[in-house]
Chimera marker file (.cmm) of the C-alpha trace (Angstrom):
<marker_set name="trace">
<marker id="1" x="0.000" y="0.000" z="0.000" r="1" g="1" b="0" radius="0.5"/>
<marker id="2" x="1.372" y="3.462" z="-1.124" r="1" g="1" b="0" radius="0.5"/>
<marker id="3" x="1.658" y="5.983" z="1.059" r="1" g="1" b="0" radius="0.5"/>
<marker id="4" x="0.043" y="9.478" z="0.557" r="1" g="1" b="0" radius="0.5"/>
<marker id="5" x="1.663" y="12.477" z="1.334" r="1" g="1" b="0" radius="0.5"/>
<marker id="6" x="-0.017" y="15.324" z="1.704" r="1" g="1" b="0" radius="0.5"/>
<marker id="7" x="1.876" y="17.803" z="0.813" r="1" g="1" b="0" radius="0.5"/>
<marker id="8" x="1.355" y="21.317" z="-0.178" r="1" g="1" b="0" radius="0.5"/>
<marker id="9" x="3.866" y="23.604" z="-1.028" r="1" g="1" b="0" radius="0.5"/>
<marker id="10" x="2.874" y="26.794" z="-0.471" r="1" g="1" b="0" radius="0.5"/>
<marker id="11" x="4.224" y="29.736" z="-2.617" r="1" g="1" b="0" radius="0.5"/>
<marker id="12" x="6.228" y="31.998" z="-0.759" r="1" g="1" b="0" radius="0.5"/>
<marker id="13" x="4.385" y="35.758" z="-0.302" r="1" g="1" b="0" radius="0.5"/>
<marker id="14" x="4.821" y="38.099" z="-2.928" r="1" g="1" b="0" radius="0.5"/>
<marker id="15" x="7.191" y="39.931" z="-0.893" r="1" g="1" b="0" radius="0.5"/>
<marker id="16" x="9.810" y="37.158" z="-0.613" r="1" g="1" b="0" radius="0.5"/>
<marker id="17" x="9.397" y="36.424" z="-4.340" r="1" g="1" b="0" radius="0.5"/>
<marker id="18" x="10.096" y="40.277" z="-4.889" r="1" g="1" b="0" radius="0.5"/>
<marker id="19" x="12.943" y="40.312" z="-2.503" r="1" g="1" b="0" radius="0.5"/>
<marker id="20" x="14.893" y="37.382" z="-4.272" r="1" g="1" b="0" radius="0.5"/>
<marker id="21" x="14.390" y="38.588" z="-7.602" r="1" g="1" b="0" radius="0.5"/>
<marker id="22" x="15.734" y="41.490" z="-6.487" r="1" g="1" b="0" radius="0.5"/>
<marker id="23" x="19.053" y="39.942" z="-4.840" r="1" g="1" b="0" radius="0.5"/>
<marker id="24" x="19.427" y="38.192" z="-8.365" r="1" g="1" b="0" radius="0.5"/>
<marker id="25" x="19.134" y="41.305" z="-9.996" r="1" g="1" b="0" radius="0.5"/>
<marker id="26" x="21.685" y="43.245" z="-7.983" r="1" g="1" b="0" radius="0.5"/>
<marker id="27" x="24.074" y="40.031" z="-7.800" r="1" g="1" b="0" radius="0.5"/>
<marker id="28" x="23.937" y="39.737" z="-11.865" r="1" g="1" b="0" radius="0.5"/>
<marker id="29" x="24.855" y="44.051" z="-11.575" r="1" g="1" b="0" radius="0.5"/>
<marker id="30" x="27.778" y="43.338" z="-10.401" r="1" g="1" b="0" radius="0.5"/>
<marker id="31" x="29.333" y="40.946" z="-12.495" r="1" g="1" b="0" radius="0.5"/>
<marker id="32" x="28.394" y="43.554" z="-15.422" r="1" g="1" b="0" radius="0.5"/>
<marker id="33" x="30.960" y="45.250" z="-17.118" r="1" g="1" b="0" radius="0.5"/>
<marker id="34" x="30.666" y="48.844" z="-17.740" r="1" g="1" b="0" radius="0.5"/>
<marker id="35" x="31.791" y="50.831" z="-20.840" r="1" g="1" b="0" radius="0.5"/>
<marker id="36" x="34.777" y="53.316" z="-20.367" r="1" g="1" b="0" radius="0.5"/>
<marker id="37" x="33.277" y="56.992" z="-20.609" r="1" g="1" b="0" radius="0.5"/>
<marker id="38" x="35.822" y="57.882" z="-23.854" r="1" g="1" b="0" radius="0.5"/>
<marker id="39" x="33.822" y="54.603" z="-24.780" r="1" g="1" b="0" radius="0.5"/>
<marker id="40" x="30.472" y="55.807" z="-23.936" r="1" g="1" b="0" radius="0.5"/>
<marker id="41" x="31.444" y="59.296" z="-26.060" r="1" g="1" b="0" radius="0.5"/>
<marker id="42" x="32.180" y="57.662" z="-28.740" r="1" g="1" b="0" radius="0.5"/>
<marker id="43" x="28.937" y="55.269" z="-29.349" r="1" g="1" b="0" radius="0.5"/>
<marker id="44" x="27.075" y="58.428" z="-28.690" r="1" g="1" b="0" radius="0.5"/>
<marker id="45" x="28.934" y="59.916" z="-31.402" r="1" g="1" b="0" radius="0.5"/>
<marker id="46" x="28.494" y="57.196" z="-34.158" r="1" g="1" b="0" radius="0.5"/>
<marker id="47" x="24.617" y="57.189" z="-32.641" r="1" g="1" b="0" radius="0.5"/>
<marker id="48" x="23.921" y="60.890" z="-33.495" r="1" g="1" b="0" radius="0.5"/>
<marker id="49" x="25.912" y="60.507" z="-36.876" r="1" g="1" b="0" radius="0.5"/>
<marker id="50" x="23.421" y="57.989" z="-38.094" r="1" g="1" b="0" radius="0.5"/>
<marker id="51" x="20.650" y="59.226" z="-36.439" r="1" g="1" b="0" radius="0.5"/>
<marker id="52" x="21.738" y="62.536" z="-38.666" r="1" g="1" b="0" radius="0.5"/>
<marker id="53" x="22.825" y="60.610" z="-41.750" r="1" g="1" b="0" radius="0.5"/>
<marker id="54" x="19.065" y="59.149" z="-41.833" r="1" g="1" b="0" radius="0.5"/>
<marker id="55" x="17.259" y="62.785" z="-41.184" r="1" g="1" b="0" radius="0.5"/>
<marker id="56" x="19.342" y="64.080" z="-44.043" r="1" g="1" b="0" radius="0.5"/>
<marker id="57" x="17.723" y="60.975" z="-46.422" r="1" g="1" b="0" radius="0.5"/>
<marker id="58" x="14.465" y="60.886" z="-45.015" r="1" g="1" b="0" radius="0.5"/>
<marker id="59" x="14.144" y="64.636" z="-45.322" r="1" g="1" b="0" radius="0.5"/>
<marker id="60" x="15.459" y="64.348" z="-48.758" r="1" g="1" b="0" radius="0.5"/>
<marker id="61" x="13.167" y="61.347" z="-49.797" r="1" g="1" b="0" radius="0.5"/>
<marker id="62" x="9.642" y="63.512" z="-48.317" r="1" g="1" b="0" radius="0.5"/>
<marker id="63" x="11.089" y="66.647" z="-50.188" r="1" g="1" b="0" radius="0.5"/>
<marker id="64" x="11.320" y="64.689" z="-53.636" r="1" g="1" b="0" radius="0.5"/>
<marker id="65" x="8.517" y="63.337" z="-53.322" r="1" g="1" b="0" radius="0.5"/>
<marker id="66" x="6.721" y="66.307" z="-52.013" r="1" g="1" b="0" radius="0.5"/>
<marker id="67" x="8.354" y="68.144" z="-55.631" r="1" g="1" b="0" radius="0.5"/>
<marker id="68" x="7.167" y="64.821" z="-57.613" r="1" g="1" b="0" radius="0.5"/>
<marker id="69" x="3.176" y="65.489" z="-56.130" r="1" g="1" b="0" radius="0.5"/>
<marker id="70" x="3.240" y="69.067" z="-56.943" r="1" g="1" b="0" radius="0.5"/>
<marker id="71" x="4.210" y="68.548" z="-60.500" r="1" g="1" b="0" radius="0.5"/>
<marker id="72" x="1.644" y="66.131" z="-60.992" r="1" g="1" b="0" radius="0.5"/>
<marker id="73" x="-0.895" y="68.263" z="-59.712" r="1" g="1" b="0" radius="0.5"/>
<marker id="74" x="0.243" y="70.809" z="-61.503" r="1" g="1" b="0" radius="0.5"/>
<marker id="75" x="0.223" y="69.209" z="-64.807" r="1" g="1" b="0" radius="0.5"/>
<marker id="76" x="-3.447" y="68.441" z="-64.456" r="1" g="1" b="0" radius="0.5"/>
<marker id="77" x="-4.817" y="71.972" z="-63.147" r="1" g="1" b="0" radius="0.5"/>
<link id1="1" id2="2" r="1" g="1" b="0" radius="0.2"/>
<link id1="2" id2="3" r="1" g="1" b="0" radius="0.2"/>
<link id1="3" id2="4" r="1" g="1" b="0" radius="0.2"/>
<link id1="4" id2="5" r="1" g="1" b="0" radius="0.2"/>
<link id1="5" id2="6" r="1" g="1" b="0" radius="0.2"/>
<link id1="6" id2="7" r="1" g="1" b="0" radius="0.2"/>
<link id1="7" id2="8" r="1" g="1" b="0" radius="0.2"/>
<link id1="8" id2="9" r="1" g="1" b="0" radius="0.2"/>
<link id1="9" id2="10" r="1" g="1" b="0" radius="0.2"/>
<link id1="10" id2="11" r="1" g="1" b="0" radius="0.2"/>
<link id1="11" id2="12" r="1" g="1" b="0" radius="0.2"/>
<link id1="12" id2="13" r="1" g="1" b="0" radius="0.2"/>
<link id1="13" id2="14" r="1" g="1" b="0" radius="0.2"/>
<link id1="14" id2="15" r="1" g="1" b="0" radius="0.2"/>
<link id1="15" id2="16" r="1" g="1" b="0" radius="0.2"/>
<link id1="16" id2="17" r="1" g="1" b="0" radius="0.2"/>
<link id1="17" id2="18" r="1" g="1" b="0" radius="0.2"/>
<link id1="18" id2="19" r="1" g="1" b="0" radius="0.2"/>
<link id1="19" id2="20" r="1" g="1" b="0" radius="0.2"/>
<link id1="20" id2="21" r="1" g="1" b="0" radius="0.2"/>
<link id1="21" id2="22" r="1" g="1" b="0" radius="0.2"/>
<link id1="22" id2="23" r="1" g="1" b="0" radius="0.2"/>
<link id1="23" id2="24" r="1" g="1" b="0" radius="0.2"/>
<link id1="24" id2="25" r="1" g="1" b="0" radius="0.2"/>
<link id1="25" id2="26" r="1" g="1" b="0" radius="0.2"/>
<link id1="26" id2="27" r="1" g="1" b="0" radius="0.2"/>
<link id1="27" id2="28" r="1" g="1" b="0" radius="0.2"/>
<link id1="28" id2="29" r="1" g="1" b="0" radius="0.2"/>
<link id1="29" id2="30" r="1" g="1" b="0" radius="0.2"/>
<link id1="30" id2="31" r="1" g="1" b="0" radius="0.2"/>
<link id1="31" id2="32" r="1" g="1" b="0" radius="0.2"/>
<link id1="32" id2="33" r="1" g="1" b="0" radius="0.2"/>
<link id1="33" id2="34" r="1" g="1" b="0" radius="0.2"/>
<link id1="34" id2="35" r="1" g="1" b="0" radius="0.2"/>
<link id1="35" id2="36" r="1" g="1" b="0" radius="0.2"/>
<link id1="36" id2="37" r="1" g="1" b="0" radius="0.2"/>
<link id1="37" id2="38" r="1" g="1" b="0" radius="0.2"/>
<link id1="38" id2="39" r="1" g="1" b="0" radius="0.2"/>
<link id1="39" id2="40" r="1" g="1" b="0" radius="0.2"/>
<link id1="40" id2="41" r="1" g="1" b="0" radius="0.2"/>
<link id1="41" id2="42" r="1" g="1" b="0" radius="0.2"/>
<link id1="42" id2="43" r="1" g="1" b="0" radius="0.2"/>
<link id1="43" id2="44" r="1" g="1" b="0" radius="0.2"/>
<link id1="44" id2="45" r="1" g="1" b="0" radius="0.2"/>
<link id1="45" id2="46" r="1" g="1" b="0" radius="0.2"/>
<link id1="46" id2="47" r="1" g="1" b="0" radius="0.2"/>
<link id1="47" id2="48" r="1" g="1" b="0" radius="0.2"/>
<link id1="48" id2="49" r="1" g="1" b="0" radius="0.2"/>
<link id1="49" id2="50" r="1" g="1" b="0" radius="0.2"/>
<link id1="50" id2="51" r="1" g="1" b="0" radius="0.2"/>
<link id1="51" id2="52" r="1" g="1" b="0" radius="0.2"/>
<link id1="52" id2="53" r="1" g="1" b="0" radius="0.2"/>
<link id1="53" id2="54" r="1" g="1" b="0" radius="0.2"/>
<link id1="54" id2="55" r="1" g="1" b="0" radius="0.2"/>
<link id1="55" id2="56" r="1" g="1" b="0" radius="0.2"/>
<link id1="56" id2="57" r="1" g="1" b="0" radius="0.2"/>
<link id1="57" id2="58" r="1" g="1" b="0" radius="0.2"/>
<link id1="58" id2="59" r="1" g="1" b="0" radius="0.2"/>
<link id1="59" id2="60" r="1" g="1" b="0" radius="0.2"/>
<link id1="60" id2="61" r="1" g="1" b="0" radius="0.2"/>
<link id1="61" id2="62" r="1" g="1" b="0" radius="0.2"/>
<link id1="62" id2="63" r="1" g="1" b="0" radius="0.2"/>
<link id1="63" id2="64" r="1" g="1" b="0" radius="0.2"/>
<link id1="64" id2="65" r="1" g="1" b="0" radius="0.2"/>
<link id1="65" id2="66" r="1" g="1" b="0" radius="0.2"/>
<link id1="66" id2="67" r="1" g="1" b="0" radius="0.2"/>
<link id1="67" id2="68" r="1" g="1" b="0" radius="0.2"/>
<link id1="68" id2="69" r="1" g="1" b="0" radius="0.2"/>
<link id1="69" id2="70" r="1" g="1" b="0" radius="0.2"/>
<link id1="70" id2="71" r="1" g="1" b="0" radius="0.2"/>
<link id1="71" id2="72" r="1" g="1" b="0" radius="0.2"/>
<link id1="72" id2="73" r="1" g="1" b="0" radius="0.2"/>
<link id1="73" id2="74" r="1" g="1" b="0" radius="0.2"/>
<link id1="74" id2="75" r="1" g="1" b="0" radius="0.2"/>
<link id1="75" id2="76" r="1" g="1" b="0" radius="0.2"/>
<link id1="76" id2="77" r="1" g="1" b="0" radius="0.2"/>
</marker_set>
């Protein structure tokens, strides 16, 4: 005959579950490591660059095609 084992595993509160995913978090922070700041200038550098390069295409794209719609319209008035 089997034994049975009544056993019920309660959850732990939500404030225990908070506080241990919080431990994990600030144990995995500091085994992170962090960027040099001349490192940190220059990926903000190369991110403004593109971010700049893209305006300048974007802007030039809308303004073509802003010149393509007026010419059309134009044609037919």
């Amino acid at each position: 005959m089997a034994k049975q084992v009544n056993k019920e595993e309660k959850k732990p509160n939500i404030f225990v579950r908070m506080g241990r995913k919080l431990k994990e978090t600030f144990s995995e922070l500091k085994r992170v490591t962090w960027p040099t700041f001349p490192k940190v200038v220059k990926s903000t550098c190369v991110v403004i660059v593109v971010v700049v390069v893209f305006l300048v295409v974007v802007t030039g794209i809308n303004y073509g095609l802003q010149e393509l719609l007026n010419l059309i319209t134009s044609i037919g008035a």
